[in-house]
C-alpha positions in Angstrom: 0.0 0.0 0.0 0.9 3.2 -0.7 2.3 5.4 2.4 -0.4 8.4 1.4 -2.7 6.0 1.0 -2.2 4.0 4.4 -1.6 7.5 6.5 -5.4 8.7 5.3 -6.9 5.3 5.6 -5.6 4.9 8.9 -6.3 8.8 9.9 -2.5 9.6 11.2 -3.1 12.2 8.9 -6.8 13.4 7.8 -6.3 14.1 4.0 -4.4 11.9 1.4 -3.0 15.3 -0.4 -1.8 16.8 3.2 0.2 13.5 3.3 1.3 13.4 0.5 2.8 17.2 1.2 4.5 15.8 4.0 6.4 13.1 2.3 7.4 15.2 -0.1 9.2 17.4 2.3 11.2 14.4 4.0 9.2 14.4 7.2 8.1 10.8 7.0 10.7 7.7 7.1 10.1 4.5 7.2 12.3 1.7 9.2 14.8 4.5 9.1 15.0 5.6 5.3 13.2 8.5 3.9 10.1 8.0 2.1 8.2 9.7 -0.4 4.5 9.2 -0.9 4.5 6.8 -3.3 7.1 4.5 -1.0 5.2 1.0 -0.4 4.6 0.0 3.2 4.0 -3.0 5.2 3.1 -4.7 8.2 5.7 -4.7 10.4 7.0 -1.5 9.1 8.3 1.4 11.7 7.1 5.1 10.5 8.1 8.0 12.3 6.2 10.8 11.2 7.0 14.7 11.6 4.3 17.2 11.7 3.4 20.3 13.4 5.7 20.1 17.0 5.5 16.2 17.3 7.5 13.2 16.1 5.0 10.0 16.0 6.7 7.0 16.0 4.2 4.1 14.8 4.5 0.3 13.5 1.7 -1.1 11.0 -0.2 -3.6 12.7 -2.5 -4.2 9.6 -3.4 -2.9 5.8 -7.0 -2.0 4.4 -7.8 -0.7 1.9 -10.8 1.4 3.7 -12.1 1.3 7.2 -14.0 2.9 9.5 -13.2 5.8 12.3 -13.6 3.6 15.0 -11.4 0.7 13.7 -8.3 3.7 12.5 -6.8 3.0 15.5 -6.1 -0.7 15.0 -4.1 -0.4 12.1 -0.8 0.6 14.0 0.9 0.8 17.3 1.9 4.5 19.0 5.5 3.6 20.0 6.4 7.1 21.0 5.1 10.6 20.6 7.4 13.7 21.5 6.9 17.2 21.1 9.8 18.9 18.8 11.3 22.3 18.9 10.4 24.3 15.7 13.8 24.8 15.1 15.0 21.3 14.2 
């Protein structure tokens, strides 16, 4: 799956074209490695996203294509979640 595409569907971030922005900037990696929007992920994956004063740090627990608000939350695992200074 695509990572704009699993960031929408799993509501980490609200709207496929914000995420896709935030790739593109080099905020997101993935087990380590830069991604870009298009970048493939999978279960078992580490993301650590950077957006607004936070650093998310997530693993994939599961992939669907859709799903609903409720059930967001089971498609990945909060590892850690820190507040950032604007600077770095």
């Amino acid at each position: 799956m695509r990572l704009d595409k699993f960031l929408k569907v799993s509501r980490l971030i609200k709207r496929r074209t914000l995420a896709k922005e935030v790739a593109d900037k080099g905020r997101i990696s993935i087990n380590g490695l830069q991604a870009k929007a298009s970048s493939n992920v999978k279960v078992g994956d580490e993301l650590e996203i950077r957006y607004g004063q936070k650093l998310v740090t997530v693993t994939i627990n599961e992939l669907q294509e859709s799903t609903r608000k409720e059930e967001a939350a089971n498609m990945y695992t909060i590892v850690k979640e820190e507040k950032i200074n604007p600077e770095d």
